[in-house]
C-alpha positions in Angstrom: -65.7 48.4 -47.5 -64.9 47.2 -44.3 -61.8 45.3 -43.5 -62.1 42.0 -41.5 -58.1 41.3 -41.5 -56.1 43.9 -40.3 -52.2 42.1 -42.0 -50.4 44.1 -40.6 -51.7 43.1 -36.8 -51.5 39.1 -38.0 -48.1 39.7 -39.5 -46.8 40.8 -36.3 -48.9 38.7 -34.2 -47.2 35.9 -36.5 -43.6 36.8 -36.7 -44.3 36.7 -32.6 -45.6 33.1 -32.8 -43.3 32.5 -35.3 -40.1 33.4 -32.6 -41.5 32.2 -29.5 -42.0 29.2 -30.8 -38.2 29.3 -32.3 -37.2 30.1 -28.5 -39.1 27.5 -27.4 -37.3 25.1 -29.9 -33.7 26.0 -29.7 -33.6 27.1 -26.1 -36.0 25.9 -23.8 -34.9 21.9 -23.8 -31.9 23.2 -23.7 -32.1 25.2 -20.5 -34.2 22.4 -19.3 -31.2 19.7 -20.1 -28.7 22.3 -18.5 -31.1 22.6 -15.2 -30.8 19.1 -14.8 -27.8 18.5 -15.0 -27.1 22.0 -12.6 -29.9 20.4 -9.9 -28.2 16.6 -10.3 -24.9 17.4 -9.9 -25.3 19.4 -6.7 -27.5 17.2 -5.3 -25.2 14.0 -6.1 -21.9 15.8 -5.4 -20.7 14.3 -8.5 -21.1 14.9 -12.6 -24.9 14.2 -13.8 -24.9 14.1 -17.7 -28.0 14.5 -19.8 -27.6 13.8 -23.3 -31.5 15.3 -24.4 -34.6 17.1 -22.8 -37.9 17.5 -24.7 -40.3 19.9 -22.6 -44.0 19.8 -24.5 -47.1 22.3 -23.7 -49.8 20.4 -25.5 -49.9 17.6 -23.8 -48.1 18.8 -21.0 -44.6 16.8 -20.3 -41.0 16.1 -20.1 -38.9 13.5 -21.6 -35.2 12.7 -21.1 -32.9 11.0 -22.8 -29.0 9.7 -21.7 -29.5 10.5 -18.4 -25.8 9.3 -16.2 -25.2 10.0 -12.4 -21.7 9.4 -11.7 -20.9 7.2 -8.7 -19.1 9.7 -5.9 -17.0 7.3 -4.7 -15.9 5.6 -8.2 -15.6 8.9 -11.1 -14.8 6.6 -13.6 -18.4 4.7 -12.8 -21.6 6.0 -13.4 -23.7 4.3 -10.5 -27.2 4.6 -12.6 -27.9 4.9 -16.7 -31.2 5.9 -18.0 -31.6 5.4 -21.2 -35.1 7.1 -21.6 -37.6 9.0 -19.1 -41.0 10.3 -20.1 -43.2 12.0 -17.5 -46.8 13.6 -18.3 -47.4 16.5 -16.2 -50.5 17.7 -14.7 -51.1 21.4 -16.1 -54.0 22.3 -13.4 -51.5 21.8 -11.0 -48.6 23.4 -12.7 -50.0 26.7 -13.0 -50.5 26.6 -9.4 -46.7 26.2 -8.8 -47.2 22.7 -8.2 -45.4 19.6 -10.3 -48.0 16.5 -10.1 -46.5 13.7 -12.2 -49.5 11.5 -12.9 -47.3 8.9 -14.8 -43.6 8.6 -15.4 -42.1 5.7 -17.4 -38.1 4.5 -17.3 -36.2 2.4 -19.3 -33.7 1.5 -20.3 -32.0 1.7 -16.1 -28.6 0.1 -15.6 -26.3 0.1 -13.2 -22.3 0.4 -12.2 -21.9 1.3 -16.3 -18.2 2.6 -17.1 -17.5 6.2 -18.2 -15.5 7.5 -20.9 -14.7 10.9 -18.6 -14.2 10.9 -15.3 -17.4 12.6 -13.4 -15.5 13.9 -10.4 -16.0 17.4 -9.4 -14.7 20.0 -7.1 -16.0 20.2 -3.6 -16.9 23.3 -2.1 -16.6 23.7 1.5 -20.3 23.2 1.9 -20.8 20.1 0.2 -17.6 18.9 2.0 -19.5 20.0 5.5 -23.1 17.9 3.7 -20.8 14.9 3.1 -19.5 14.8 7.5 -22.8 15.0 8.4 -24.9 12.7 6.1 -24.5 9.9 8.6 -22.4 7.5 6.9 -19.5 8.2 9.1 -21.8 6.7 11.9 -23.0 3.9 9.7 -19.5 2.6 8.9 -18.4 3.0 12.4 -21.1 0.5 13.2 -20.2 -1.6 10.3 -16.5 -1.8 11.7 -17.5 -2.8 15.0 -19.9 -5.6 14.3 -17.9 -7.2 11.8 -14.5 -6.2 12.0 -12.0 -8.6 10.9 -12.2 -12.3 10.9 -9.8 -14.3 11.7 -9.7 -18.2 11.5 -9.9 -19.8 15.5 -5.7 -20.6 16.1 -4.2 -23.5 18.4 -1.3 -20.8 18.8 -0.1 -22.0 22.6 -0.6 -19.1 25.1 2.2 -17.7 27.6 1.2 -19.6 30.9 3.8 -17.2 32.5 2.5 -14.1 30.7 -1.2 -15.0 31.7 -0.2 -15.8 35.4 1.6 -12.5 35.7 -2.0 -10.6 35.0 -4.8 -12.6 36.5 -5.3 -13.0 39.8 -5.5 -16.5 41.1 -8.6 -17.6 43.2 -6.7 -20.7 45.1 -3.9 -18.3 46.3 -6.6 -15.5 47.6 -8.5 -18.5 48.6 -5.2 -19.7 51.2 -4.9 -16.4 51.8 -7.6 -15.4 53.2 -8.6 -18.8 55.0 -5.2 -18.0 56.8 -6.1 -14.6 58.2 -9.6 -16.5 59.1 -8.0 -19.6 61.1 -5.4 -17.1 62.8 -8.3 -14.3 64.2 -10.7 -17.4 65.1 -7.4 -19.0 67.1 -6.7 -15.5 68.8 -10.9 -15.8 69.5 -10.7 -19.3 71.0 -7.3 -18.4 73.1 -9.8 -16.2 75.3 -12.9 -18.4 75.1 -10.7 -21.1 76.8 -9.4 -18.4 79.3 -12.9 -17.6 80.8 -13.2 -21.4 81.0 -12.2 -24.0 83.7 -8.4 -24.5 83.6 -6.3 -27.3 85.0 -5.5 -24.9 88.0 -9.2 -24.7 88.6 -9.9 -28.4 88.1 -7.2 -29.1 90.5 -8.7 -27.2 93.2 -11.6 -29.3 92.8 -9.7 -32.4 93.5 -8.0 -30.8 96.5 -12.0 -30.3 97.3 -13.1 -33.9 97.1 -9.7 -35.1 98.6 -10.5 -33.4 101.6 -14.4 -34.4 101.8 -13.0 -38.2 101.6 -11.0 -37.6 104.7 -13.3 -36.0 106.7 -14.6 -38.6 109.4 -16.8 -37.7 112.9 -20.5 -37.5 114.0 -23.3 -38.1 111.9 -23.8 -34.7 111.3 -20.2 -34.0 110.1 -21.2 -36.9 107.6 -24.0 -34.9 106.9 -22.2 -31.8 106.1 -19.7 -33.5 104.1 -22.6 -34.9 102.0 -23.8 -31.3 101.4 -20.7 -30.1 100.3 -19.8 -32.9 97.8 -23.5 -31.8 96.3 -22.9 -28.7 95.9 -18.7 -29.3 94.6 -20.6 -31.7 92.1 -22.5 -29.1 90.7 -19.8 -26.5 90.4 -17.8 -29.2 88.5 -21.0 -30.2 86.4 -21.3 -26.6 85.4 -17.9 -25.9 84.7 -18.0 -29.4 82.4 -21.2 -28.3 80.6 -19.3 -25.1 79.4 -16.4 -27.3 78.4 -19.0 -29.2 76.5 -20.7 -26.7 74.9 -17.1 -25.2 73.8 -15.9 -28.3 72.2 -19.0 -28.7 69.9 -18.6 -25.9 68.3 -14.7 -25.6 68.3 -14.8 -29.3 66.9 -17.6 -27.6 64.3 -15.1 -24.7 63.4 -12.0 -26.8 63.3 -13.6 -29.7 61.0 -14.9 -26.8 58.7 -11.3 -25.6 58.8 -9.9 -28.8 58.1 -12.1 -29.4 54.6 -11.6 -26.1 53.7 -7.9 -26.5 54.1 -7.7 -30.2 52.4 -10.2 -28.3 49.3 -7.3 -25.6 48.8 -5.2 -28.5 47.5 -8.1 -29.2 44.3 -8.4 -25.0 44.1 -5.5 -25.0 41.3 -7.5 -27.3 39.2 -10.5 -24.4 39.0 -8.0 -21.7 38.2 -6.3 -23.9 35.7 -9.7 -24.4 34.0 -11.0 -21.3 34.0 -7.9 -19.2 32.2 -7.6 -22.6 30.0 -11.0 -21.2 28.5 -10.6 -18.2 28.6 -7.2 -18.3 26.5 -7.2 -21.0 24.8 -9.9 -22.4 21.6 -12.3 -24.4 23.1 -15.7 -26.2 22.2 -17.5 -23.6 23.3 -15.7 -21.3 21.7 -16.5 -22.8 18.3 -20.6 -22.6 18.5 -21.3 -20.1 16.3 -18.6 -20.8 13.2 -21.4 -19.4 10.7 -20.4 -15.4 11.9 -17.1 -16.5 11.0 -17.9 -18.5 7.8 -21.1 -16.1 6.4 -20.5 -12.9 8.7 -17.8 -11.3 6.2 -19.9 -11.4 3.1 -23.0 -10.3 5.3 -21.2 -7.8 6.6 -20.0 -6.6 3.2 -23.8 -6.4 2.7 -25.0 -4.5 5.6 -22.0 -1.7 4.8 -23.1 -1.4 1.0 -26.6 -0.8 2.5 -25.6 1.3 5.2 -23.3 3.3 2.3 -26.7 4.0 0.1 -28.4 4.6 3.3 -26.1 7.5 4.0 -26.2 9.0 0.2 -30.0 9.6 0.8 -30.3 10.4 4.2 -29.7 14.4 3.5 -33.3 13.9 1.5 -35.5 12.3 3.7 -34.2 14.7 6.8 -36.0 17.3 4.7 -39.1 15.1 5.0 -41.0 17.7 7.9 -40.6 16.9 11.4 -44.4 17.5 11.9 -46.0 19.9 14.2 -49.3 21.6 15.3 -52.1 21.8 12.5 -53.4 25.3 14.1 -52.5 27.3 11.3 -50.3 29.9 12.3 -51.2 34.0 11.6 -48.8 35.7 9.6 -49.1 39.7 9.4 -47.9 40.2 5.5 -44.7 42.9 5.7 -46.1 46.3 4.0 -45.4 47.1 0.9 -43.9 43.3 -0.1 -47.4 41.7 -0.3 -49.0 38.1 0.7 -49.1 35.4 -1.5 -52.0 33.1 0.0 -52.5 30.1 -0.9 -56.0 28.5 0.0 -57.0 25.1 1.2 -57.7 22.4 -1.7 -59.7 19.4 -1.9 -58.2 17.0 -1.8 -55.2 18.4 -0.1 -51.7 17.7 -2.5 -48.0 18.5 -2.0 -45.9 20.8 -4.3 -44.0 17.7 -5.8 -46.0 14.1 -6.5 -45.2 10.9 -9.0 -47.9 9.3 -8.7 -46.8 6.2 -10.7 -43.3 5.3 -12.1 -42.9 2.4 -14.4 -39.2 1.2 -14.4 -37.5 -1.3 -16.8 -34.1 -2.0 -15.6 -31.5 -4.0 -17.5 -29.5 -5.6 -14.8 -26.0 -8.0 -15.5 -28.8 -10.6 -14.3 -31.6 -10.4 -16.5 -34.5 -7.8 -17.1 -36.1 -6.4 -13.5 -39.8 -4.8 -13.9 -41.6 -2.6 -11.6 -43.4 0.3 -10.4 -43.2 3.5 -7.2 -46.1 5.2 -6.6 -46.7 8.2 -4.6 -43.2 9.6 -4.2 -43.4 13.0 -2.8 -41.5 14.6 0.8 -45.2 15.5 1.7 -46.6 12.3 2.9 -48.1 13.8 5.5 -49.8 16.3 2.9 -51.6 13.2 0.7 -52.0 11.2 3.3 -50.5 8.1 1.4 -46.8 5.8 1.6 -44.7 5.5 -1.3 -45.0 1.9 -2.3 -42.9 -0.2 -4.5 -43.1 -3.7 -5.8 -40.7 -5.4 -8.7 -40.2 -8.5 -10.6 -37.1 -10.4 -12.5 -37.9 -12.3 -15.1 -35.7 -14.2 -17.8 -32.6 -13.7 -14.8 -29.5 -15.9 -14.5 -29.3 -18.0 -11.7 -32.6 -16.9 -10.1 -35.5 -18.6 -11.0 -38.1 -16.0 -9.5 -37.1 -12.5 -7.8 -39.7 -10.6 -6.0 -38.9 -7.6 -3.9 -41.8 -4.8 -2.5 -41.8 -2.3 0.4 -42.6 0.7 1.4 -41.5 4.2 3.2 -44.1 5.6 5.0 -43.8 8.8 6.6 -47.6 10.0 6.9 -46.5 10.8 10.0 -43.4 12.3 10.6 -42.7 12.0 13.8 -42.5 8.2 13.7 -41.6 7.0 10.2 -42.0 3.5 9.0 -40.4 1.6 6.6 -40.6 -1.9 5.0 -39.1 -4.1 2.5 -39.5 -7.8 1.6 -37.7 -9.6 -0.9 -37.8 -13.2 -1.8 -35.5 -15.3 -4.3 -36.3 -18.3 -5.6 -34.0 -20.9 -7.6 -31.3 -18.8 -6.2 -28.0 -20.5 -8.2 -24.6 -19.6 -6.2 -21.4 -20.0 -8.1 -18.1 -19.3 -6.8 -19.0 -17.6 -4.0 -16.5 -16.3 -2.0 -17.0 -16.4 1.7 -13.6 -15.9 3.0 -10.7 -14.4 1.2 -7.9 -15.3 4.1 -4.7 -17.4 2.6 -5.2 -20.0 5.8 -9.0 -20.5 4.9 -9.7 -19.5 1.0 -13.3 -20.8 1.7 -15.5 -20.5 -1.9 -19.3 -21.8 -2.5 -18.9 -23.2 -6.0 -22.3 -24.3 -7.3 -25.7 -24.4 -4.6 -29.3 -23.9 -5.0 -31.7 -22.6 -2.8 -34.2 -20.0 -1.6 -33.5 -16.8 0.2 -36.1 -14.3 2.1 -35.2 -11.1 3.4 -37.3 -9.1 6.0 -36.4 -5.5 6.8 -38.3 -3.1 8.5 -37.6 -0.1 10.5 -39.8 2.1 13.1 -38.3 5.9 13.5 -34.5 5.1 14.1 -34.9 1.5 15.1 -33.9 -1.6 13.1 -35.1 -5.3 12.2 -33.9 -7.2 9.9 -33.8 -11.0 8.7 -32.4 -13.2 6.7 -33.5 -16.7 6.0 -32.0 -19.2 3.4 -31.7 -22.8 2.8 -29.7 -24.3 0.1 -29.1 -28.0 -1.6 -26.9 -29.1 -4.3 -24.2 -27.5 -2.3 -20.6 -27.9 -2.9 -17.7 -26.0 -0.5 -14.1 -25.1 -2.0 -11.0 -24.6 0.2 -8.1 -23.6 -1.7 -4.9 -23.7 0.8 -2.7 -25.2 -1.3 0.2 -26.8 0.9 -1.1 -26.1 4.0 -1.0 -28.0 6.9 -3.8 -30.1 7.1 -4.1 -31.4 10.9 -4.9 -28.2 12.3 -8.2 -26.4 12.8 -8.3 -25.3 8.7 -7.9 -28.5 8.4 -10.3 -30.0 10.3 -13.0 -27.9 9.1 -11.8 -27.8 5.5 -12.5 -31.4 5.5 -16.0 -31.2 7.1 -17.7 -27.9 5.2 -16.0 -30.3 2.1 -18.4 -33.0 2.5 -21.8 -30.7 3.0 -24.6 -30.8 0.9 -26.9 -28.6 2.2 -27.1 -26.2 4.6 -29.4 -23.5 6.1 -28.9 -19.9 7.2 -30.3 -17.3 9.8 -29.3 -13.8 10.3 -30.4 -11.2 12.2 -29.5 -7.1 12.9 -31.0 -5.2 15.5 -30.4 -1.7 16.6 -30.1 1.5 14.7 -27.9 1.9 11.2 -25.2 3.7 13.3 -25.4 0.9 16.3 -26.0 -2.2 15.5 -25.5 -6.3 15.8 -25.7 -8.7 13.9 -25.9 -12.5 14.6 -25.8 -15.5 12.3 -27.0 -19.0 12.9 -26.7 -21.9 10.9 -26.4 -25.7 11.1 -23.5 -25.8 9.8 -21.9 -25.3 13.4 -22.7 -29.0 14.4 -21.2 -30.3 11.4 -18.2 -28.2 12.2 -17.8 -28.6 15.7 -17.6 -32.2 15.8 -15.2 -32.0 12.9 -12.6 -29.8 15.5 -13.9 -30.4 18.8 -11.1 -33.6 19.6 -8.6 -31.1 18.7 -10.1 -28.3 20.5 -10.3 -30.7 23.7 -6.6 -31.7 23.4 -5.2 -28.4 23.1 -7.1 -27.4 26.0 -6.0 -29.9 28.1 -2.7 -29.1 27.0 -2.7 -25.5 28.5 -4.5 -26.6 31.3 -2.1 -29.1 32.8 0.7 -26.5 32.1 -1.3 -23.8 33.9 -2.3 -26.1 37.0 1.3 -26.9 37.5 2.2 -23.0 37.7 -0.3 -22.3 40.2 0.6 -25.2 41.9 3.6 -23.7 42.5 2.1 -20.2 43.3 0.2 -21.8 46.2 2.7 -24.0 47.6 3.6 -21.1 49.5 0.3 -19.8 51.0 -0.6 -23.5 51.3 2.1 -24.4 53.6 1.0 -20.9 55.8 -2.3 -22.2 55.8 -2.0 -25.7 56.8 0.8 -23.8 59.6 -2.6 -21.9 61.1 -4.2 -25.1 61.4 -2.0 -27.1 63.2 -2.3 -24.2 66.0 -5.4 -25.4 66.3 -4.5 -29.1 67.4 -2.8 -27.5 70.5 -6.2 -25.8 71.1 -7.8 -29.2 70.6 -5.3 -31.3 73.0 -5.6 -28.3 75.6 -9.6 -29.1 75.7 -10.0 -32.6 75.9 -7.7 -32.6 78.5 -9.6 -30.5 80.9 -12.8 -32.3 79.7 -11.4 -35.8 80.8 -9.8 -34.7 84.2 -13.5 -33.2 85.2 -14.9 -36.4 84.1 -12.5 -38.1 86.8 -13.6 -35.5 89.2 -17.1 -36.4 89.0 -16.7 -39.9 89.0 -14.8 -39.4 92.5 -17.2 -37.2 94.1 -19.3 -40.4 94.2 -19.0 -41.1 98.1 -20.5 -43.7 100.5 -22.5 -43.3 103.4 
């Protein structure tokens, strides 16, 4: 009889079953879980704990459980908690070396949870060389410059003495240099007035017509002297008409000379100005108090985004740089062999999420949303990751919306988007600025907030719009003096109810600025600017009295040069009124 079952082929076939699937049990979630945690914690540079992994064949999948990153810059902090993770996999694409996530669900995220252990690990030189180079060195250089420190506006009186001893003064140079002007134009008119008629020459014109008036005789000696006196009347004439022509435009250079000199006595007052603005608090000085009232906490802000912005950088720098699509032709090395892989339709990357459900259990409330299409090939499927999220039942916020996108279906200029709006937004003890003059604290306001980012390759633009009622300023300074400027504008931002808010940044994440508008800076600068102006003034009459005394000197050379000129003057009328008289004797009777 023939035998159907051969038992000894299905023992063993079972007993092989039987401990593959044993392996598969004890070993292979747990060499998945150790993977993990292997991959994570190189990646993040600090400890990645996974408390379970469950890899399944039929359907195909993954599911974690526990998952903690550790914050790198706080061991004692974990800076995201999964609670669960459940992924399906796509097993068409897995045999073909490719991981295509059509759906991955997490819950259970939370973030800045406390650790039991401390996640730190030791740095080996080449993760110490990835952390100098991820760009957040450049990123917090930026930070530093743009906001630096702030520091409430001072009426601290400046040094006059100490500012006059490094700026130069405009009414000295002014004296100066009209001096070395008056005394080259003198030395100029010294030798006009040499080519012209002098009292020697004028004099020999009067020896002239003395003699014509003596002459007597014939008619034709009366003739003759007749024709002479024409033609001494025109020598004179043109002599006179250079005189002329002299005098207008010595009087034009010496009247100019004059105001110039009489001006040099209201320079100080310009100089005194000028240096009073530039070193002392003035009005215009206090136009934009928002950057000093909101740009610390925006600033704190922009450097926790620039800080995440440098934890992720090394992964999208290994997004390609994009090239040719000519394929290029590879000869295959003998003997090692060619693995070719050939074109698909539709084209897809090695590694794709499709769609990723996230529940996240925030300090705030519950936050709800969903990624799709997150993959380093863009450029390979042709599609952005997207994201788009909700808060609902959240403290203090009434609705929270927030999408965006990273695009980088083309490489070579990625683009990148988010929007978020907040509505209902409830502030409560705020703090603005932690400075022991100027303690300044929002303690209850409600309003809406929008924010706009978006970025093109390296460049930057981003917005911030808000506008708030209900609105009630704290200044805490205890016993301090209250007349001054903390004063003054502790008792206006006191007595606000509402305010609104504009900020802008521009530039790249490792250059660039940031301004803040609000209308808050009327309110304020009324509140200070009488005791702006009278500080001002203060410095400026004790600044105008230095140079005042700087000048005295070059003054006094100045108005020295311009009395040489009233010698000139006297020399010139002179000769212009003894030609007159020549003239009017040459007028002879026949």
């Amino acid at each position: 009889m023939k035998r159907w079952i051969r038992w000894k082929g299905l023992v063993a076939f079972t007993v092989v079953v039987v401990v593959i699937g044993l392996v598969w049990a004890i070993v292979v979630d747990e060499v998945v879980r150790r993977g993990i945690e292997y991959v994570g914690t190189k990646a993040v540079g600090a400890k990645v704990d996974l408390a379970k992994a469950d890899l399944s064949l039929f359907p195909t999948g993954l599911e974690l459980s526990g998952l903690a990153v550790t914050n790198p810059d706080a061991p004692m902090q974990n800076a995201v908690e999964i609670g669960h993770m459940k992924m399906d996999l796509d097993p068409g694409y897995l045999i073909r070396r490719k991981a295509i996530i059509e759906e991955m669900s997490v819950e259970g995220l939370r973030f800045n949870t406390p650790r039991k252990v401390s996640g730190e690990i030791a740095k080996t030189d080449e993760s110490a060389q990835d952390g100098e180079n991820d760009g957040d060195s450049g990123a917090g250089a930026a930070f530093k410059k743009v906001c630096g420190d702030f520091t409430m506006p001072s009426f601290s009186k400046p040094d006059v003495k100490a500012i006059l001893a490094k700026e130069p003064l405009a009414s000295v140079q002014l004296a100066q240099n009209l001096e070395k002007k008056m005394d080259t134009d003198k030395e100029k008119w010294e030798k006009e007035f040499a080519r012209l008629a002098d009292e020697k020459t004028l004099n020999d014109y009067k020896a002239r017509i003395d003699k014509l008036k003596g002459s007597t005789g014939s008619l034709s000696s009366i003739l003759g002297a007749a024709g002479d006196a024409n033609q001494l009347q025109e020598d004179i004439r043109k002599d006179l008409k250079l005189l002329n022509e002299a005098k207008t435009a010595f009087t034009e250079d010496l009247s100019t000379y004059r105001r110039q000199v009489g001006e040099l006595t209201q320079a100080p007052m310009a100089d005194a100005r000028r240096l009073a603005e530039k070193y002392s608090l003035t009005s215009a000085g206090l136009g934009n108090l928002s950057q000093l009232i909101f740009g610390e906490r925006l600033c704190g802000w922009v450097g926790t985004a620039a800080q995440w912005y440098g934890k992720i950088r090394p992964y999208l720098d290994k997004i390609p740089e994009g090239g040719s699509d000519e394929p290029v032709e590879q000869t295959p090395l003998r003997g090692k062999g060619l693995n070719i892989r050939f074109a698909e339709t539709p084209p897809m990357p090695d590694f794709l999420i499709r769609k990723i459900k996230i529940g996240a259990e925030l300090t705030a409330g519950e936050f709800n949303g969903t990624i799709q299409n997150v993959t380093l090939d863009q450029h390979i499927l042709g599609s952005p990751t997207t994201f788009a999220f909700k808060g609902k039942n959240m403290a203090h916020v009434d609705a929270l919306d927030l999408t965006g996108a990273a695009n980088y279906v083309n490489p070579a200029e990625p683009k990148n988007d988010v929007k978020m709006t907040l509505k209902g937004l409830g502030l409560a003890n705020l703090p603005l600025i932690e400075q022991e003059d100027f303690p300044l604290t929002v303690k209850s306001a409600v309003g809406d907030l929008n924010l706009d980012l978006a970025t093109v390759n390296k460049a930057l633009n981003a917005g911030v719009k808000g506008d708030f009622d209900s609105v009630q300023f704290v200044v805490d300074n205890g016993d301090k003096d209250k007349t001054g400027i903390a004063g003054a504008l502790a008792s206006a931002i006191t007595g606000v109810e509402r305010f609104s808010l504009k900020a802008d940044a521009e530039g790249t994440l490792s250059d660039y600025s940031v301004s803040v508008k609000s209308d808050l800076d009327r309110v304020l600068k009324s509140a200070v600017s009488n005791l702006v102006r009278s500080q001002s003034d203060k410095i400026e009459t004790a600044l105008k009295e230095k140079i005042n005394e700087q000048l005295k000197g070059p003054l006094q050379s100045a108005q020295g040069s311009l009395a040489g000129f009233d010698t000139l003057e006297e020399e010139l009328t002179k000769r212009l009124n003894l030609g007159d008289e020549l003239l009017k004797g040459l007028k002879i009777s026949f």
